[in-house]
C-alpha positions as CSV (number, residue, x, y, z in Angstrom):
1,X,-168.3,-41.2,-76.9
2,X,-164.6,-40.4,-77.5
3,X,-164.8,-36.9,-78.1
4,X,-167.0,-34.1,-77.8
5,X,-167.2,-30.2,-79.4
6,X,-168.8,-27.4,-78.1
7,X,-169.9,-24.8,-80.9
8,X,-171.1,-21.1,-79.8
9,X,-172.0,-17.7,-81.0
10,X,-170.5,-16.1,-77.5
11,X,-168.2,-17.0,-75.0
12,X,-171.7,-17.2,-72.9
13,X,-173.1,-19.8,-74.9
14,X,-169.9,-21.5,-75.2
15,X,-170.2,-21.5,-71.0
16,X,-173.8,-22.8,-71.2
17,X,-172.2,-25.5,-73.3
18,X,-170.0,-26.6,-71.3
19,X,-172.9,-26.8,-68.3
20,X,-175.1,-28.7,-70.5
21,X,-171.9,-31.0,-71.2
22,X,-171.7,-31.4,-67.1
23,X,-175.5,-32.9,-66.7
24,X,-174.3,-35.8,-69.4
25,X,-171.9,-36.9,-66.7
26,X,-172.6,-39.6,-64.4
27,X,-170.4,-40.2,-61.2
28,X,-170.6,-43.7,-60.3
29,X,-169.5,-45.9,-58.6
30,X,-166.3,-43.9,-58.1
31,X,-165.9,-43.3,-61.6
32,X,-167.2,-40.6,-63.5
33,X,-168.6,-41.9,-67.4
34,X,-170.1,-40.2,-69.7
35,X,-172.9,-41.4,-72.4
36,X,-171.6,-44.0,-75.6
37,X,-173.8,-43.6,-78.1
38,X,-173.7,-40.4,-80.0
39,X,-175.5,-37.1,-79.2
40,X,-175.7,-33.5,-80.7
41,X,-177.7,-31.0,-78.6
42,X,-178.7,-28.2,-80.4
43,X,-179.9,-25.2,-77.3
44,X,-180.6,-21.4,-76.5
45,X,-182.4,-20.1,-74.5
46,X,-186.1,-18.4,-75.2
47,X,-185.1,-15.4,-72.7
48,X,-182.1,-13.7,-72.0
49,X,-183.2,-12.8,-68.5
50,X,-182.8,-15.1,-66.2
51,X,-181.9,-14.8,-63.1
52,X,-182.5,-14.8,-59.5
53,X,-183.1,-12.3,-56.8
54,X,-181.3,-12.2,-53.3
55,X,-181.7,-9.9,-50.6
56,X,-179.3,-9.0,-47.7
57,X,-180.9,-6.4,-45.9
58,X,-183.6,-8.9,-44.1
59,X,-180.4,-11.1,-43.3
60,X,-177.2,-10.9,-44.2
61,X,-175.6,-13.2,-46.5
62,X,-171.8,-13.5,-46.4
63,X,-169.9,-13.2,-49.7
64,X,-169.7,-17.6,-49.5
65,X,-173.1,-17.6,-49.6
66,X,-173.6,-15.1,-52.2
67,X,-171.2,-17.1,-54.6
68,X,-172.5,-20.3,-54.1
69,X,-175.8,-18.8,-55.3
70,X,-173.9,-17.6,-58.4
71,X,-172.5,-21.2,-58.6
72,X,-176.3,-22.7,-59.1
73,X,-177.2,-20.1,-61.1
74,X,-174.5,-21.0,-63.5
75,X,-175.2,-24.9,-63.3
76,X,-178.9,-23.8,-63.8
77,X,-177.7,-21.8,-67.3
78,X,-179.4,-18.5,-65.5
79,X,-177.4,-15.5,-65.9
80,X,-178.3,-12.6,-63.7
81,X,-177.6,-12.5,-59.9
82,X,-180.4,-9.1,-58.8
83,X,-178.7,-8.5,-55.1
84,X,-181.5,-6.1,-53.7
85,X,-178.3,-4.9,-51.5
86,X,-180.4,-2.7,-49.0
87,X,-183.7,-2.3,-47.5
88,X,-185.6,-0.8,-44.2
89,X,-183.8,-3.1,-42.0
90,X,-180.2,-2.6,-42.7
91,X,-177.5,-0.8,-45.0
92,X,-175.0,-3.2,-45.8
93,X,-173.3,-1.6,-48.3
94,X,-169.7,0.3,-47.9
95,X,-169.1,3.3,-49.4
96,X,-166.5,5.7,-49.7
97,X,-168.1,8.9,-50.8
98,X,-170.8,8.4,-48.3
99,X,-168.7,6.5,-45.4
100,X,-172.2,7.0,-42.9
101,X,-174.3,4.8,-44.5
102,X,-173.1,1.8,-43.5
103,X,-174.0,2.3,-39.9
104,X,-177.3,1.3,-41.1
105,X,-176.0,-2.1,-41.3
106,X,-176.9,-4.4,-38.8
107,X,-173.6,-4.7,-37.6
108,X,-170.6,-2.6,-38.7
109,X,-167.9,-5.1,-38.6
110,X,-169.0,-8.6,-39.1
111,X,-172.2,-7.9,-41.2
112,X,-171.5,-5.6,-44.4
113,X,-169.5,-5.7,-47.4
114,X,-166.2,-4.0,-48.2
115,X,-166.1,-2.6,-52.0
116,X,-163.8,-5.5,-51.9
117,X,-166.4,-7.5,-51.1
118,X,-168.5,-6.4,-54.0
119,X,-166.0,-6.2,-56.7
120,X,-165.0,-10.1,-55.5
121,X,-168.6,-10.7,-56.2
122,X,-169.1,-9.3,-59.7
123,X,-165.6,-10.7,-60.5
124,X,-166.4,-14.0,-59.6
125,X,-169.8,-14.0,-61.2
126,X,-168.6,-12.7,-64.5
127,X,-166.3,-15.7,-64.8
128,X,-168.9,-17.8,-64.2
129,X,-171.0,-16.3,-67.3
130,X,-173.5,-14.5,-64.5
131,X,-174.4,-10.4,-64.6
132,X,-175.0,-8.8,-60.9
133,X,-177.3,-6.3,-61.2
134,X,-177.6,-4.5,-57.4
135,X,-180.7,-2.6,-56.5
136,X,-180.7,0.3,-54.1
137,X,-184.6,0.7,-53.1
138,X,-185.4,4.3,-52.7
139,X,-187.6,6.6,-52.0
140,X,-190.0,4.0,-50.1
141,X,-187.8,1.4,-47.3
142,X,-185.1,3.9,-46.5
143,X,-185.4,3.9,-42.9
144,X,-182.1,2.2,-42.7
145,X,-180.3,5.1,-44.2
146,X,-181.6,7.5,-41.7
147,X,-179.8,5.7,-39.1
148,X,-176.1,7.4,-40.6
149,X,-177.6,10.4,-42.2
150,X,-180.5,11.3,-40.3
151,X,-182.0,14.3,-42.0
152,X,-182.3,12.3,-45.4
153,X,-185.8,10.4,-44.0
154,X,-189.1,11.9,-43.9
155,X,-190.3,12.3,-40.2
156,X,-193.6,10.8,-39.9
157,X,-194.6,10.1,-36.4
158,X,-198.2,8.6,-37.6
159,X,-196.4,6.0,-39.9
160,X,-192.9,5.3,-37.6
161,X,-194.5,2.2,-36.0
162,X,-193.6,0.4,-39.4
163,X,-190.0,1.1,-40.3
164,X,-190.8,0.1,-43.8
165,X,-193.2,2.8,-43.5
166,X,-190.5,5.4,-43.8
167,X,-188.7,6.7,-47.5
168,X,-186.2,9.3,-48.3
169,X,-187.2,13.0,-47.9
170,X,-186.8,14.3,-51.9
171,X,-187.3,18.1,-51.0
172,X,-183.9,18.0,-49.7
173,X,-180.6,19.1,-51.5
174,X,-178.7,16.6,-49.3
175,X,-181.1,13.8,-49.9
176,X,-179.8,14.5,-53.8
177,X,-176.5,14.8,-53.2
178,X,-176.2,11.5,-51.6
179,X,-177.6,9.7,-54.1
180,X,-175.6,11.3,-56.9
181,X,-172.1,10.4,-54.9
182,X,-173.4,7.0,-53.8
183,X,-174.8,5.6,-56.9
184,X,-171.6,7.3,-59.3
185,X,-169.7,5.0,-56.7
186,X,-171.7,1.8,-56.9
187,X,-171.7,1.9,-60.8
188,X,-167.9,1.8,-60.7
189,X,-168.4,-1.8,-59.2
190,X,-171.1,-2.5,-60.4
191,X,-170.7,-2.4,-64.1
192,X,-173.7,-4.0,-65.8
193,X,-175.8,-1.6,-67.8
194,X,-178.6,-1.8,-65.9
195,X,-179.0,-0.3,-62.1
196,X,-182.1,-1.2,-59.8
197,X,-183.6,1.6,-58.2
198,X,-186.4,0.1,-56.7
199,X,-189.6,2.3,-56.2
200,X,-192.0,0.0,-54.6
201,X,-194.4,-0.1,-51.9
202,X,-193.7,4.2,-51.1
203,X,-195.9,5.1,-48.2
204,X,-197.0,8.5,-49.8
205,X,-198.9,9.6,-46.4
206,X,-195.6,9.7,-44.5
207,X,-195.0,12.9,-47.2
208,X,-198.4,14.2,-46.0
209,X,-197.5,13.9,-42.2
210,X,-194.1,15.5,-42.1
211,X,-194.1,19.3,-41.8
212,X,-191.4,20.3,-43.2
213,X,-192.1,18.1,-46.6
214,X,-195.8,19.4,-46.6
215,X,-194.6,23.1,-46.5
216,X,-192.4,22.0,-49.3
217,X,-195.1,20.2,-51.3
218,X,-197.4,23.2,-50.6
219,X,-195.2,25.3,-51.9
220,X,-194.0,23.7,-55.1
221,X,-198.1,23.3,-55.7
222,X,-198.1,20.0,-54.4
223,X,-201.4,18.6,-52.4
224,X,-200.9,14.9,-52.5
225,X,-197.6,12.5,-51.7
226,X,-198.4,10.7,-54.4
227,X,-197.3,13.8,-56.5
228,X,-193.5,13.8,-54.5
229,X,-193.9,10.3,-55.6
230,X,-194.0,11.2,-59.2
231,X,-191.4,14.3,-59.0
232,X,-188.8,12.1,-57.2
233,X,-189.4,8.9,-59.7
234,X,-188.8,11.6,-62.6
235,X,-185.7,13.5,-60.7
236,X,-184.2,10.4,-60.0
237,X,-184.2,9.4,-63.8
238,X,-182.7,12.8,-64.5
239,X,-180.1,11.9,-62.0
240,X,-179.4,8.6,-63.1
241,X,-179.1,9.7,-66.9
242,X,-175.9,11.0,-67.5
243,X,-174.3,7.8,-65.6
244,X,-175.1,5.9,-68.8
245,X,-177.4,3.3,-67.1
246,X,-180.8,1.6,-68.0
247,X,-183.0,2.2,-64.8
248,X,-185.0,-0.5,-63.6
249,X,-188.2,-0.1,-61.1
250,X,-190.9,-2.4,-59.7
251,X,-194.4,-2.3,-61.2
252,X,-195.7,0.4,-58.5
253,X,-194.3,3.4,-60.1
254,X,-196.0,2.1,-63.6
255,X,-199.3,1.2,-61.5
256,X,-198.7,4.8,-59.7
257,X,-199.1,6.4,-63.1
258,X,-196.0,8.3,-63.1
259,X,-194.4,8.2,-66.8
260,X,-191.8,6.0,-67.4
261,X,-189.6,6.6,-70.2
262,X,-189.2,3.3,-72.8
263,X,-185.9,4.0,-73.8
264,X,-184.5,4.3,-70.5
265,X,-186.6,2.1,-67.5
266,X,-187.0,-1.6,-67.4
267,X,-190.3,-2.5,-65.4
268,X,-189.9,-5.6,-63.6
269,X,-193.4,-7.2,-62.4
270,X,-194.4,-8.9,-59.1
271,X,-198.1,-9.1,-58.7
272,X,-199.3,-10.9,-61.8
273,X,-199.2,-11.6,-65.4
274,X,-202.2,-8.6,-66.3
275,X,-199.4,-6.3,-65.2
276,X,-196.9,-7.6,-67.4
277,X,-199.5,-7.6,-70.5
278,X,-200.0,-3.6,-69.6
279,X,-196.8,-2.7,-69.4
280,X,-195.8,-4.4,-72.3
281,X,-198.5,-3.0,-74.0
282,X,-197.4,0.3,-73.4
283,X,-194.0,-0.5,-75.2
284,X,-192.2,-0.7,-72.3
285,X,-189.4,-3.5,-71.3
286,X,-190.1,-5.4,-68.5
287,X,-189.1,-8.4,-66.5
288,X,-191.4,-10.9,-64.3
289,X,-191.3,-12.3,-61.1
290,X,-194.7,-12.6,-60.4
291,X,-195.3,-16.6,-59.5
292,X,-191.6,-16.9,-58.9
293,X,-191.8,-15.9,-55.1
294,X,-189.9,-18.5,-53.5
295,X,-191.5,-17.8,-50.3
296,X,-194.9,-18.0,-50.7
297,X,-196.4,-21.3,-49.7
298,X,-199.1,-21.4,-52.1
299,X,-197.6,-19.4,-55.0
300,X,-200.8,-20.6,-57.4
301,X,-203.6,-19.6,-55.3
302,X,-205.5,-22.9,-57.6
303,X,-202.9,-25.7,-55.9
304,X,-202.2,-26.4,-52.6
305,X,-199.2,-28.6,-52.4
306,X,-198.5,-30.8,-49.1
307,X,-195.3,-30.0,-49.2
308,X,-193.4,-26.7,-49.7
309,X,-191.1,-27.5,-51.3
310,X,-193.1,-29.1,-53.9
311,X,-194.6,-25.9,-55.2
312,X,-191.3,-26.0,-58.0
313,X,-194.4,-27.9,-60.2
314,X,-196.2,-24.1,-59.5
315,X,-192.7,-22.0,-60.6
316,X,-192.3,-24.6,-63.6
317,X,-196.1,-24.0,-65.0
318,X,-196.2,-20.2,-64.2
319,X,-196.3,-19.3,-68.3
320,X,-195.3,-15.6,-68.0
321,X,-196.5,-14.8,-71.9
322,X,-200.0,-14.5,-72.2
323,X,-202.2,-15.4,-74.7
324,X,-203.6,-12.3,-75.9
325,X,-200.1,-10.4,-75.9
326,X,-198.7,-9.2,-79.8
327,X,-195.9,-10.5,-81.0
328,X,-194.6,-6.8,-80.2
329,X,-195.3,-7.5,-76.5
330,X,-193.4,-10.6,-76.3
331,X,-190.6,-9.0,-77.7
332,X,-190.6,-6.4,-74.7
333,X,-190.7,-9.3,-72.1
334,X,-186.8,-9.9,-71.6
335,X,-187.1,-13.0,-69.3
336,X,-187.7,-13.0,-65.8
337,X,-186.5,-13.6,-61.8
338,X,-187.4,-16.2,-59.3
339,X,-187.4,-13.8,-55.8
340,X,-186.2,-14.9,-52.6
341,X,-186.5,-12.5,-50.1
342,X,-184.8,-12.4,-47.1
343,X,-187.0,-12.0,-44.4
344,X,-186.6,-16.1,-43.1
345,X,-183.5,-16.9,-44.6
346,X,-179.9,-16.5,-43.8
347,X,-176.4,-17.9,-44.9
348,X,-177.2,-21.2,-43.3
349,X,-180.6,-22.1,-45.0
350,X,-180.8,-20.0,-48.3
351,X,-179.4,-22.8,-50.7
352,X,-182.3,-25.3,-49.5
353,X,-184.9,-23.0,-49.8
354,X,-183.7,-21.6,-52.9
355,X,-182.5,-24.9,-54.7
356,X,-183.2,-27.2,-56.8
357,X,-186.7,-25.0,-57.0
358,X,-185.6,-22.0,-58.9
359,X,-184.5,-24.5,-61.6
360,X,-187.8,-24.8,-62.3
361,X,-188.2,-21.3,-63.3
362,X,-184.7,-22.1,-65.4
363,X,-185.9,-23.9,-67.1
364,X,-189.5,-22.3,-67.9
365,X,-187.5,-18.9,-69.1
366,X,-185.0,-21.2,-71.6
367,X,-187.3,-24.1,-72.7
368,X,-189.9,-23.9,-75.4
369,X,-193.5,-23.1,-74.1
370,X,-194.4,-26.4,-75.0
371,X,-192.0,-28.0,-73.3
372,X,-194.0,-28.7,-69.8
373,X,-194.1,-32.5,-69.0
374,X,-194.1,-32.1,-65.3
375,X,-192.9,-36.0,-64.8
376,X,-190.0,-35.6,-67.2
377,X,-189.0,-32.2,-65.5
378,X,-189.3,-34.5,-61.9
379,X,-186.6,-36.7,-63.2
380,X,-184.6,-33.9,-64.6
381,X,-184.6,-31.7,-61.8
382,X,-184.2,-34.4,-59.1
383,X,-180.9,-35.1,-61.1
384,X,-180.5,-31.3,-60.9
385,X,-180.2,-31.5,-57.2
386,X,-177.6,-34.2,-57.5
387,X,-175.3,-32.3,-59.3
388,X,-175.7,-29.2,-57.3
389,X,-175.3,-31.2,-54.3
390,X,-172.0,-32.7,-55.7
391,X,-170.6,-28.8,-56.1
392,X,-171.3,-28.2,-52.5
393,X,-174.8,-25.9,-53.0
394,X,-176.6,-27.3,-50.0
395,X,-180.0,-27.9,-51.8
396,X,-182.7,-29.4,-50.6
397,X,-184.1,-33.0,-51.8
398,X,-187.6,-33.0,-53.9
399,X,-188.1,-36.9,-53.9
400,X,-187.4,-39.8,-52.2
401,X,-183.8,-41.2,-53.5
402,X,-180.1,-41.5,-53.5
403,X,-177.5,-38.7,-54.8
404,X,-174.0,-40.4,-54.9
405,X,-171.2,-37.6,-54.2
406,X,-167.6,-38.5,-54.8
């Protein structure tokens, strides 16, 4: 080969191009060589969603880490880094219209981000052809937001031996008013056009054993938490309206029954693939992660691997489009995230657990649906580790053998 061209319809494709151009190089021997005989690849991807989820409120994960993750990501051809930025554990996140936040970090100085921080993040991960979409997780997991604003968290003395237990307080002007002045912040950093707001696992009883927010419920003609459930789900899109962003929440507010509004929410799924069919089904837009969980030991509850990390051969069969859905319903299913939460990993082990597997699911949201050839995908992604190895991602090895780095 003596010359080679890279045609694309977008600079992103052109930047795909170029990474698909990378895995024809060999370094060797000292040398770097590419292939002689001639070749013409002729790609795209079968979803545009592809990314990976990261969370730093289990552990914090210092902005290194968080760009080398956008560094795989980009080698893999994914293009959406989900930073699920806080949780019940800690408030990492500065802010300058709500500076009392942050004390819900673990700690103040050495383990949160600046708005320097964040805008360093999205800047480098734009160059590198990779969207950050962040996700603040409200009502449910907002104990760590209590810790600067107190009066913002339900008080629920039944439910406070679980801090996950314990979500934001909605019958509260203040509880509103922070959110408005935070999340009109974060979307000036955070530019993509859609914003994660979470939803998930809300511990309605915690309503129901609070006074004050049972008076309130009462009151408003309430009975139930799963009612505030609804009303803050539906102020909260109200809220998040005029700031011009497509709202994402997890499957629990669809399976809750609250409406979501098509035009406006993105629902992405964790449990399983029925969800994503009735969701889809219901014209809504959603994303998957359910298979993708880059924790679980036996994410196929039908193989048991000897090894951890083998279970990539679980992520890279996980079909996400069923065969019963319309061709209307694969047309709402936008691609997909392989999850890694944060709960056992930190700064210093999240690139092995994380990679070469969630290449697997790379490659399951850009390849055909036929292409599944587990051996050929072996070979492939073994190489895949190489080459991530070579740009300093500390991935982990999934067969025996010998990566050359210069």
């Amino acid at each position: 080969m003596s010359s080679a061209s890279i045609t694309a319809n977008t600079i992103w494709g052109a930047m795909h191009g170029l990474q698909t151009f990378a895995q024809l190089v060999v370094w060797s021997g000292g040398n770097y060589t590419i292939p002689s005989v001639p070749i013409n690849v002729q790609d795209y991807p079968r979803f545009g969603w592809r990314g990976l989820l990261v969370d730093t409120a289990r552990h914090f994960l210092d902005v290194p880490t968080l760009k080398r993750q956008i560094d795989a990501l980009s080698a893999s051809k994914m293009n959406v880094l989900h930073w699920h930025a806080v949780d019940a554990e800690s408030f990492p996140m500065s802010s300058a219209s709500e500076p009392m936040l942050v004390k819900g970090a673990y700690n103040q100085r050495k383990a949160k981000y600046s708005l320097q921080d964040m805008q360093s993040v999205v800047a480098y991960a734009k160059a590198r052809g990779v969207r950050v979409v962040v996700e603040f997780d409200v009502p449910g997991h907002s104990a760590s937001w209590g810790v600067g604003i107190p009066e913002i968290v339900a008080r629920c003395p039944a439910y406070a031996h679980n801090i996950n237990n314990i979500p934001l307080n909605p019958t509260l002007d203040k509880t509103w008013s922070v959110l408005k002045n935070l999340f009109s912040e974060m979307i000036t950093i955070f530019t993509d056009q859609y914003f994660h707001t979470g939803g998930d696992e809300v511990v309605t009883g915690c309503f129901e054993n609070d006074p004050s927010i049972l008076s309130w419920m009462h009151a408003h003609g309430m009975q139930r938490g799963t009612q505030l459930y609804a009303y803050f789900e539906q102020k909260l899109a109200q809220l998040i309206a005029p700031l011009n962003k497509i709202k994402i929440v997890w499957e629990d507010v669809f399976n809750a029954g609250i409406q979501v509004e098509p035009s406006s929410t993105l629902v992405q799924i964790w449990s399983n693939h029925d969800t994503l069919d009735a969701v889809t089904a219901n014209g809504i837009n959603a994303i998957t992660s359910a298979g993708w969980y880059l924790g679980e030991q036996v994410p196929d509850r039908n193989h048991i691997h000897g090894l951890f990390f083998d279970t990539w051969q679980d992520f890279y069969n996980n079909e996400p489009i069923l065969p019963q859905m319309t061709a209307p319903q694969i047309r709402h299913v936008l691609g997909g995230e392989a999850a890694q939460w944060g709960e056992q990993v930190d700064s210093r082990t999240i690139d092995a657990i994380s990679w070469p597997r969630t290449a697997a699911v790379a490659e399951r949201l850009w390849s055909a649906k036929t292409v599944t050839d587990i051996n050929s995908m072996k070979t492939r992604l073994n190489q895949h580790w190489c080459l991530l190895t070579r740009r300093g991602i500390s991935a982990s090895p999934i067969m025996p053998g010998y990566c050359e780095t210069p």
